[in-house]
N, C-alpha and C positions, 0 to 999 in steps of 0.2 A: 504494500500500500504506500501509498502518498500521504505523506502528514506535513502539512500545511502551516508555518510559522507565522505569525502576524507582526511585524516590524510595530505594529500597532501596541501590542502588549506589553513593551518595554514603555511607552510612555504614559502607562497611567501607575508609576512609583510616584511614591508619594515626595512631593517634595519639599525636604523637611534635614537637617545637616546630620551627613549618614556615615558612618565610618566602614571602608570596605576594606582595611589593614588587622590581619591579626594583631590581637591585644599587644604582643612581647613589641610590634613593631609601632603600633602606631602613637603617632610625635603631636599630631593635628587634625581634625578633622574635618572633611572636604566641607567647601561651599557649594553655593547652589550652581555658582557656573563652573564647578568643576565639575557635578554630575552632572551638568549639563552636557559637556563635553562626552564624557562616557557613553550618555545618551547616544548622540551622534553615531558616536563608533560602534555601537553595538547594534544601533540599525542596520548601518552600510553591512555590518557583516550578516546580520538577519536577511537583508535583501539578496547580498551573495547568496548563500545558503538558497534560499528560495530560488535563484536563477539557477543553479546547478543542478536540484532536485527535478525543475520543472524540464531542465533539457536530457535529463537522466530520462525523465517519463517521454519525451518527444521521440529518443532517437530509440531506444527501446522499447515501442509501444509494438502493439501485437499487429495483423494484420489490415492495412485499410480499410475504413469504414464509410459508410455515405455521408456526404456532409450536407444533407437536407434538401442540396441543389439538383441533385441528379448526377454529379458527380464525384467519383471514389478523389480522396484525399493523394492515393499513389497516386496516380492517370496527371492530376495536375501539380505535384511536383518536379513529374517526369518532362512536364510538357510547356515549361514557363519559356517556350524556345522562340524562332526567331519569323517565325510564321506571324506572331500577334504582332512581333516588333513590325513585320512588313504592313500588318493590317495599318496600324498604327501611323505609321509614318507616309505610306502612299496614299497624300491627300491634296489639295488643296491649298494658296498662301493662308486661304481663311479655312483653312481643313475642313472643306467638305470632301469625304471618304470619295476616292477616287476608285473607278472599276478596273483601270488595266494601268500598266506601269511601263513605258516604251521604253523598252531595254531590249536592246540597243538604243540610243538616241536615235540614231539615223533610220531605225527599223522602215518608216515608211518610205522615206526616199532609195530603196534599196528594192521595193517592189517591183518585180518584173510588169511591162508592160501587159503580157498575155493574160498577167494575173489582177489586173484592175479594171473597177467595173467601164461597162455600154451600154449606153442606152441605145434601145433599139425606135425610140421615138422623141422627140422635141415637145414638153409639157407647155402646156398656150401661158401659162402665170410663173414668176421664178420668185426668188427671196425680193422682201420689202426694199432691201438698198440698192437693189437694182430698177432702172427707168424701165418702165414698158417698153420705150422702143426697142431698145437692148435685149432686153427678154426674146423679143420677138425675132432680132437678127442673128441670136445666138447659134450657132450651130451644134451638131451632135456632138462633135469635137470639143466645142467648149460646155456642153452639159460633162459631156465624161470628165473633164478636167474639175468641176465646178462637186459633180458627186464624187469622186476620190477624197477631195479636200475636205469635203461634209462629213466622210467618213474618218478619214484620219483627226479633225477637230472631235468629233463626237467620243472617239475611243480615247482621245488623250486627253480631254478637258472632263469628260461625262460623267456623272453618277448617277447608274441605275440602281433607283431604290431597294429593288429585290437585292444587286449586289450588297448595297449596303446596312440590309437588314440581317444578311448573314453572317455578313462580316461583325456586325453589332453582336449577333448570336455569339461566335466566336470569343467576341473578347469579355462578353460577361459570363461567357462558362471560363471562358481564361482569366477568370480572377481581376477583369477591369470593368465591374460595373459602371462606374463612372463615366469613362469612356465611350462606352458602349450606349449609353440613355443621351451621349449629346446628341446624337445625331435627331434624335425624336425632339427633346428641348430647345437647339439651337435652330434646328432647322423646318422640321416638318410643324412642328406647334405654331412656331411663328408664320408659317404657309409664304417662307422669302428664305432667298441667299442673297449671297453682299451682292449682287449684279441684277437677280431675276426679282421685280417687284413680288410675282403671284408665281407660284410653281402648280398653284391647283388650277381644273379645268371647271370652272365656274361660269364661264361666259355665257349670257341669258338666251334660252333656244330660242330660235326664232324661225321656227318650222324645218323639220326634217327635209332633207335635198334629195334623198334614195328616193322620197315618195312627192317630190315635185310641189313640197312646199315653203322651198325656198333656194330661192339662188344665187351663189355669191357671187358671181360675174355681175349680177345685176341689183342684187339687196346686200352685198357686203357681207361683212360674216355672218356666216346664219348660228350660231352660238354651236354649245354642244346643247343635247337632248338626250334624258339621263330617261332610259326604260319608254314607255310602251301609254303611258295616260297623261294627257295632256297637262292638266293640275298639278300635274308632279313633275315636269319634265325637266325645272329647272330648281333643282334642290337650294338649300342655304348652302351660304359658303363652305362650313366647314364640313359640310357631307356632298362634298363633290370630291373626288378623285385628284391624286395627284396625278399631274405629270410623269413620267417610267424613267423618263432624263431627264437630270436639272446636273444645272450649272451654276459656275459661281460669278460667270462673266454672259453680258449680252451681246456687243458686239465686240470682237478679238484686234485691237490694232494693230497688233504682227502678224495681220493673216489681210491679205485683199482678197475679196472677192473673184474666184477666180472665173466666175460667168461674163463679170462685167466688169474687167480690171477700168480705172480714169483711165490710163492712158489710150484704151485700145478706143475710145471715144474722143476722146480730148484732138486727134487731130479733125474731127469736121466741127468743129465745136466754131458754132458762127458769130458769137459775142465773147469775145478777149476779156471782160471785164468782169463776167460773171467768177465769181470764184470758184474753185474746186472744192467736190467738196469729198472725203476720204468716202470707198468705199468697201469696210471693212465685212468680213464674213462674219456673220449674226446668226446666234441659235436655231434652232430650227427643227428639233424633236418635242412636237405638243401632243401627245400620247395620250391621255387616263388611260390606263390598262387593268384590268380586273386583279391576275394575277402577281404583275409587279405591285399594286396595291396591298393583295389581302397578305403579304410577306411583313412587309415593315409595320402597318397597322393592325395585325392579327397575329400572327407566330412572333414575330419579334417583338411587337410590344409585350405578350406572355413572356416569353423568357426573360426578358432584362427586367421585368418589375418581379419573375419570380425567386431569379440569380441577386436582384441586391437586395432582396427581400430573406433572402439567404434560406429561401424553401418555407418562409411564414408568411403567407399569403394575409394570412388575419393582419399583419403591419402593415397592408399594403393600404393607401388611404384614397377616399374614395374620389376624390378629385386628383390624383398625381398625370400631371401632361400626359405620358404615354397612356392611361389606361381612358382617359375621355378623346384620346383620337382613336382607340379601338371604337368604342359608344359609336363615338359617329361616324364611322363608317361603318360599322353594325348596321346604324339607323338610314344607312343610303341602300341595303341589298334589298330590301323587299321593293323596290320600286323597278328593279333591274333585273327579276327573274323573266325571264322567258317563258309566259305562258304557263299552259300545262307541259312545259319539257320538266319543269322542275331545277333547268339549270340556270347560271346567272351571265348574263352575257358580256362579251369581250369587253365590250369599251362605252360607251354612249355615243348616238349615232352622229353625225355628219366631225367624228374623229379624223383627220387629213392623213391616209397614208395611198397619195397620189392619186391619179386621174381612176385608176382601177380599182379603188377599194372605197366607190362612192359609198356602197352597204354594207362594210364593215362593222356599223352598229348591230346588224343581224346577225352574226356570228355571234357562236358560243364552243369557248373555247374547253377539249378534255383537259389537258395539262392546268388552266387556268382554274379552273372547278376545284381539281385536286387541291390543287393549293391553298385554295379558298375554304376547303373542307376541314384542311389539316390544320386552318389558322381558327377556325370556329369552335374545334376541337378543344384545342387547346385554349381561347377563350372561357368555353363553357368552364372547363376544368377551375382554370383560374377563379370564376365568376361565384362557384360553388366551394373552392376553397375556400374564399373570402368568408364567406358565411353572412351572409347581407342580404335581407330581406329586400331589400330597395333594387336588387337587381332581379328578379324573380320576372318580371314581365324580358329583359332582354333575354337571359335561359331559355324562357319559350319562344324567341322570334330566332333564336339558331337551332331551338329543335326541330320549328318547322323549315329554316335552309336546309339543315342537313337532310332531313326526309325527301328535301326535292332534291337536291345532290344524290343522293339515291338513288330514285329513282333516274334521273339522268343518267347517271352512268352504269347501268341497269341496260340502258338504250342502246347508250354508243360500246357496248361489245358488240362483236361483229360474230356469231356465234359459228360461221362457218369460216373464218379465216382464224378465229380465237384470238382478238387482238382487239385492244381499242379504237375505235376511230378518232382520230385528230381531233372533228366534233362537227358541226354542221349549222346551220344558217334557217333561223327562227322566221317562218313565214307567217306574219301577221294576218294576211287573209284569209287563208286557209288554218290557220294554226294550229301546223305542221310543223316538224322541223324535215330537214331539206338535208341529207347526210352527206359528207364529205370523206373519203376514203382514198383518193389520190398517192398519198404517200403516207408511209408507216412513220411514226414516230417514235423513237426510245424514252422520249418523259412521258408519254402519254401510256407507257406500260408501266416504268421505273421507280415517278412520282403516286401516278394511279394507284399502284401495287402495295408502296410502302403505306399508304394512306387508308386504302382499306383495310388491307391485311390477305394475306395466305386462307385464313378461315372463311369472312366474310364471302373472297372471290369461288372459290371450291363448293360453299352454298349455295351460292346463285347457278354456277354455271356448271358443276359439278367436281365432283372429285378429282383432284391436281391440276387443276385449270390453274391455278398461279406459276406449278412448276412451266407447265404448256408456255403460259406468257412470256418467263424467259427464253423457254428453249427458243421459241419465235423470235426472239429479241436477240439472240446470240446469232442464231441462224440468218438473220438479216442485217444487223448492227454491228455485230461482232468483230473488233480489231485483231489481229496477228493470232487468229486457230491455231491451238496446239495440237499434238498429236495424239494428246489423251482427251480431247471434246472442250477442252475450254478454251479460253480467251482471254488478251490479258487487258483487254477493256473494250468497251462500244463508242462508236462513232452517234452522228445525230438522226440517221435516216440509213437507204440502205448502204452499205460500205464493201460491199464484195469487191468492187474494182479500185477505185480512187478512194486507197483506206486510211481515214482520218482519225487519230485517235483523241479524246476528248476528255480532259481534267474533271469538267466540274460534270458533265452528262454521265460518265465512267462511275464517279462518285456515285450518283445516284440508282447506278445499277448493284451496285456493291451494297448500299443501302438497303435497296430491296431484296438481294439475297440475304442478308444479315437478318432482315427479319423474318424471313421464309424460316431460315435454319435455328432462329432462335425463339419463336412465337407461332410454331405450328404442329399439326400432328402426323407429319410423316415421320418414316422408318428413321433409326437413327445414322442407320447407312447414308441417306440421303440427305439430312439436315447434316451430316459432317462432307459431305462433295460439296453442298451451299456454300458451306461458310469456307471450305477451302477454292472454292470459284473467290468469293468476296475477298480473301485474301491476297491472291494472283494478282486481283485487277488495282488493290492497293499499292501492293509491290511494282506494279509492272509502274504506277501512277510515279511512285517514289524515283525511279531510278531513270524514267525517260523524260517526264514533265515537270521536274522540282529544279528550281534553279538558285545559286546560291547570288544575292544582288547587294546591290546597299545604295545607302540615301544619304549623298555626300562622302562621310566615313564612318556611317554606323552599319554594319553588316544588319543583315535580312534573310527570308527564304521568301519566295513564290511560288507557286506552281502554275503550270500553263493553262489556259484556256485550249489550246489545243495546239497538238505537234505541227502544224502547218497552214500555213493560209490557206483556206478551203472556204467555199463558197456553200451556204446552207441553201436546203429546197427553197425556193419560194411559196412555198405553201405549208412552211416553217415560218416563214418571218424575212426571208433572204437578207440575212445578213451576211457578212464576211466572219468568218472563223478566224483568229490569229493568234498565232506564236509567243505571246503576250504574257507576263504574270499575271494573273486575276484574281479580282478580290474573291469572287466566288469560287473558282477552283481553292486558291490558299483558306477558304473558310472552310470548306467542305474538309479539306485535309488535315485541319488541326484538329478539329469536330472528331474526325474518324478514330485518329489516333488517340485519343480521351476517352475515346468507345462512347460516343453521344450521338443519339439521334436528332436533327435538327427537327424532325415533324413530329414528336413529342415532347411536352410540355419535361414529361419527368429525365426527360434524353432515351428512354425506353426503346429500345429495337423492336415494338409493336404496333400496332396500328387499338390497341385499346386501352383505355385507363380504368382506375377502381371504381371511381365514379361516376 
């Protein structure tokens, strides 16, 4: 045992002139400020004593225990490493958490030609800081030039909130709550960065364009239009959606314009005396997106008020910033379900992602669902830890999401290919939904999978239909097949040919075999090939995609987004893939290594809680 000295108990001697010399010796008997003195010194050594005994109990204590958070005391000892420091430090002058870290500097200007994008048509409108006539004389030439530059600003100035939700994950199970709650505090509470007045999509509807009742060539913006009833279309501020990218700058004065550089105008320019006026390249990702939303407002706000809560939810108070931007964005899904689908859709309609996605508001996304499920979850959980009557009406408005999340994804398995569908496009006048199956996606198994569970999906669809999902998923996704059936990570779609292998998508396959093999009921033969699949695909993660960096001269880790520029479906999201540190791969990988589930509240390798 541990016996416990109180420094304390030395000073309640009575103070009174004490003689502490055997009789034969003593000459004089002390005053009060020479016991006082004694005092002193017999604390400092009471205090020793207590430091020694207390580090006697620390380095000696028995096996690892939980520390309330969800995770084991060993796990983050082992893991105070340089992953968080990267988290950390890859930000912003005004540290808004940054998603990719271009390392090499020069990385983009080192892109092969073959390898950057074409437009295969001339859009009739471009960015604000360009004249319309310019827009107009633009060639294809200079759109390709003009999207390149969008995209290398976007990846080196951008933070996608989903990234930075994770990343917040990370460093409040890594021991920096602090850290981890600014980004809700500083930035999303406040709905600004130093550069973007509004990062939310609040702009007042002003008729839907898919359905011809409104048009911005000729009425200007037609706002956004949040779900499906007119009365509601245009919610209050703080329950409208963020933007999926924000920034910490609007428009970049090291960067022109590469549509409509001054000069390439300045010579017909037929009045000398007008001034020039700079024409710098200006943001230009105005998203809401479902599930970059329900990340940082749902899963992440649960974890970092449960991590500096240090697992006492009862602390948690009922107004703290993070937990009233969950609220209200709680209080914007019921307006955004899709009908009788039950699911909730992509974005709110007349969202700008080009001439093509004029009905992008009708879409509804699987991977987005998921996410949205696993963030609800973990809300509830939260909500009912608290123990607070006064939430009792929001518990019931996520037990009816998740019953339509259910039922939605219920829908989009495809029962004769065994696989989820991407997701499909909510027909308001027939209402219907309208299925999309075009190309297979690996979150829409990965995510799906870890969020229901191995149980759940084997109920519905029958017995081993989780294992099936994977085999499907390896069989089509599957990076570098080994010669015993596995793989040592998945790509984002199919990858037989041009095979890309992918940090933070890899993770999430590894995720969902970890819970297959640790929260199901097959043989135990088969839950040990899971988890040594999930082990493979972590190793393979470690030793091809973790790179060693630094910020200035403080060393770092990252991991990559992906082994090579690769070009994602478009009907993914077509983006470019790059070679990149990212906050989400480095987030996923410290997570893993801590043995933490991000899409459980308790870090649980399950898709269920007690409650």
């Amino acid at each position: 045992g541990v016996y416990f000295f109180s420094p304390f108990f030395f000073l309640g001697m009575a103070d009174e002139r004490v003689s502490l010399l055997p009789a034969d010796e003593e000459e004089e008997s002390f005053t009060a400020d020479d016991l006082l003195k004694y005092r002193q010194q017999i604390t400092i050594g009471a205090c020793a004593l207590l430091a020694i005994l207390l580090l006697g109990w620390w380095f000696g204590r028995g096996p690892a225990k939980s520390t309330g958070t969800g995770i084991k005391e060993e796990a983050l000892n082992l893991h105070r490493d340089l992953r968080l420091a990267w988290l950390r430090l890859n930000a912003s002058p005004n540290w808004l958490p940054l998603s990719y870290q271009i390392d090499p500097p020069d990385y983009f200007e080192k892109v092969p030609e073959t390898q950057k994008p074409r437009n295969h048509f001339a859009p009739s409108f471009g960015p604000p800081e360009c004249p319309p006539e310019d827009v107009k004389a633009a060639s294809l030439s200079d759109w390709d030039q003009y999207t390149f530059q969008t995209e290398k600003m976007v990846v080196a100035k951008g933070c996608n909130i989903y990234d930075a939700a994770i990343g917040s994950i990370a460093l409040a199970v890594g021991g920096q709550p602090d850290l981890a709650s600014s980004f809700y505090r500083d930035v999303l509470d406040p709905g600004a960065t130093a550069g973007l007045r509004s990062i939310r999509g609040d702009a007042k509807c002003k008729g839907r364009q898919a359905f011809g009742e409104c048009d911005p060539q000729k009425d200007g913006s037609c706002g956004l239009c949040y779900g499906d009833k007119n009365e509601t279309m245009t919610p209050a501020t703080r329950q409208s959606w963020f933007f999926r990218m924000i920034s910490d700058q609007y428009a970049y004065q090291d960067a022109e314009n590469a549509l409509c550089p001054l000069a390439k105008t300045q010579v017909a320019k037929k009045d000398p005396n007008t001034p020039d006026r700079p024409r710098y390249w200006t943001w230009i990702d105005w998203k809401p997106v479902l599930g970059d939303n329900a990340w940082p407002l749902l899963t992440g706000v649960a974890h970092v008020l449960w991590q500096d809560s240090k697992g006492r939810p009862t602390l948690i108070a009922d107004d703290a910033p993070e937990l009233l931007l969950a609220l209200d964005f709680l209080a914007s899904l019921k307006r955004m379900v899709a009908g009788a689908s039950g699911g909730v859709y992509f974005c709110p309609r007349n969202t700008y992602y080009g001439s093509t996605g004029v009905d992008i508001g009708s879409l509804v996304s699987t991977e987005n669902n998921a996410s949205l499920l696993a963030g609800l979850k973990a809300l509830r959980y939260l909500l009912k830890a608290m123990k607070r009557p006064a939430f009792s009406k929001q518990i019931q408005e996520i037990d009816g999401l998740i019953a339509g999340i259910h039922k939605y994804m219920r829908s989009a398995y495809d029962t004769k290919k065994q696989h989820f569908r991407t997701g499909g496009k909510w027909n308001v006048q027939t209402q219907s939904m309208e299925w999309d199956d075009v190309v297979f996606a690996v979150d829409c198994q990965s995510w799906v999978g870890s969020v229901l569970g191995p149980g759940l999906i084997d109920r519905w669809f029958g017995s081993g239909a989780a294992l099936k999902l994977w085999d499907k998923t390896k069989a089509v996704a599957g990076y570098a097949p080994q010669p015993n059936g596995m793989v040592k990570g998945v790509g984002y779609s199919k990858n037989d040919e041009d095979q890309v292998f992918s940090g933070e998508w890899s993770f999430g396959a590894a995720n969902f075999l970890k819970i297959m093999a640790m929260d199901s009921s097959y043989s135990g033969s088969t839950r040990t090939a899971l988890m040594e699949q999930a082990e493979m695909i972590a190793k393979a993660i470690r030793e091809e995609l973790t790179r060693d960096v630094k910020f200035f001269s403080e060393p770092a880790q990252g991991v990559l987004y992906a082994n090579k520029r690769y070009m994602i479906p478009i009907e993914l999201g077509g983006w470019w893939a790059n070679p990149l540190p990212s906050r989400a791969s480095t987030a996923w990988s410290f997570l893993w290594d801590v043995d933490f589930n991000p899409l459980h509240l308790q870090g649980r390798f399950s898709a269920t809680y007690d409650m």
